[in-house]
C-alpha positions as CSV (number, residue, x, y, z in Angstrom):
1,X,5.8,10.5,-23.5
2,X,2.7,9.6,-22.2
3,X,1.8,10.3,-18.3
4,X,1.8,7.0,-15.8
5,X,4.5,5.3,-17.9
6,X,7.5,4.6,-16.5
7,X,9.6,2.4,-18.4
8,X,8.8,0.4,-21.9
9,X,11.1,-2.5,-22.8
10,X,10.4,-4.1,-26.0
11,X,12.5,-7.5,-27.2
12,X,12.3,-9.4,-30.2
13,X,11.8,-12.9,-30.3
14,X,14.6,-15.1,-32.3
15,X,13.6,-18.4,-33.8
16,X,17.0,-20.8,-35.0
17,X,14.9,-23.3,-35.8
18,X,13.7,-23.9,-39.6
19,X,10.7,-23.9,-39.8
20,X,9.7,-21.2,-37.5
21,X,8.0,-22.7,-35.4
22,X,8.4,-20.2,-31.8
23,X,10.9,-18.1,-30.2
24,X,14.0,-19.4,-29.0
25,X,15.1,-16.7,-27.0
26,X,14.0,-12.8,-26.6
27,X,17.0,-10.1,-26.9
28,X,17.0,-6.2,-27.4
29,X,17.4,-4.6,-30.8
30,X,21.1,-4.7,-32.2
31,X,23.0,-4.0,-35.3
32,X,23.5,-7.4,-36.3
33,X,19.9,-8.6,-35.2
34,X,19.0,-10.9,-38.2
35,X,15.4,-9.8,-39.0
36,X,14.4,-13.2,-40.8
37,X,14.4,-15.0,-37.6
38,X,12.4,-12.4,-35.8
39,X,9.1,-14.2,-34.7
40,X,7.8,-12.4,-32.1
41,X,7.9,-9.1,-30.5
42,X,7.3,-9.2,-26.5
43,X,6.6,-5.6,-25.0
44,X,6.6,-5.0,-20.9
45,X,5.2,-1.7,-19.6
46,X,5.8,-0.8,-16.3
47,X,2.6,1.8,-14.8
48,X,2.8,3.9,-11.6
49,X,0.2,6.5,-10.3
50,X,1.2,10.0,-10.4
51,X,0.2,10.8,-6.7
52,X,2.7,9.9,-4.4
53,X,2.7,8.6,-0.8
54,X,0.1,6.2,-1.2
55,X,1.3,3.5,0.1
56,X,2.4,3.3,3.8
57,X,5.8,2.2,2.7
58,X,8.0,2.1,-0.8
59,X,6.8,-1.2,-2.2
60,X,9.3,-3.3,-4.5
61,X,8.6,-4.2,-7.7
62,X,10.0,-6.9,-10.3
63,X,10.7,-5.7,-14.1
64,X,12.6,-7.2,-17.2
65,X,16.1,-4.4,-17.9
66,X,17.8,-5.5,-21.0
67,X,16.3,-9.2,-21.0
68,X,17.4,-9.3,-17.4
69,X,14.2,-9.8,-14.8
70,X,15.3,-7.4,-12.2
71,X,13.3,-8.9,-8.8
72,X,12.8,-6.6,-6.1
73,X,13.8,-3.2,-6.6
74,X,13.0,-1.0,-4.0
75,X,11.5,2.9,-5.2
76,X,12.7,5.7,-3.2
77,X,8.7,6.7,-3.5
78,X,5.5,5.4,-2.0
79,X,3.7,5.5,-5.4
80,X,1.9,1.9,-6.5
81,X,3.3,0.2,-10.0
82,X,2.0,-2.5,-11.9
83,X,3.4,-4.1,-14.7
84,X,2.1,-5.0,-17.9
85,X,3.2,-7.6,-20.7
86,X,2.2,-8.8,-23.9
87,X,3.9,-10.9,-26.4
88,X,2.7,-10.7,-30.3
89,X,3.2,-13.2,-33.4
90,X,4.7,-11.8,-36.5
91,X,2.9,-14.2,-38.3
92,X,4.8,-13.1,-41.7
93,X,7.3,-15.8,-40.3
94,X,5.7,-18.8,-38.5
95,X,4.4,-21.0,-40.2
């Protein structure tokens, strides 16, 4: 959807404790994802040039799949990624 963007992972953050008070953990959208506990939304973007072959050699890169920091995966390009996150405060539900 937009050019230079190669993945977009987006977790919400759950807070069990009352009062809100912070995110106890971070997991992806589900059915049975209980909305009144949602404090937080965290969002990781992962860039990458659209030239290739500027690098001398494919250089690895580390990125959150699912929840699930995936360290080290190799591209079968030489393009150059960076990786961008940002986590946000619903404050509708922290104190």
């Amino acid at each position: 959807m937009i050019e230079g963007i190669q993945d977009m992972q987006i977790l919400y953050g759950v807070d069990t404790n009352t009062p809100h008070n912070g995110a106890n953990y971070y997991v992806p959208v589900y059915p049975a994802l209980d909305w009144s506990n949602i404090v937080s939304i965290r969002i990781s973007l992962l860039a990458v040039t659209l030239d290739d072959n500027l690098t001398p050699q494919p250089i690895p890169y580390s990125f959150y799949v699912n929840n699930v920091l995936t360290n080290n995966i190799m591209p079968a390009d030489r393009k150059i990624r960076r990786v961008f996150n940002t986590t946000i405060a619903l404050r509708n539900n922290l104190p």
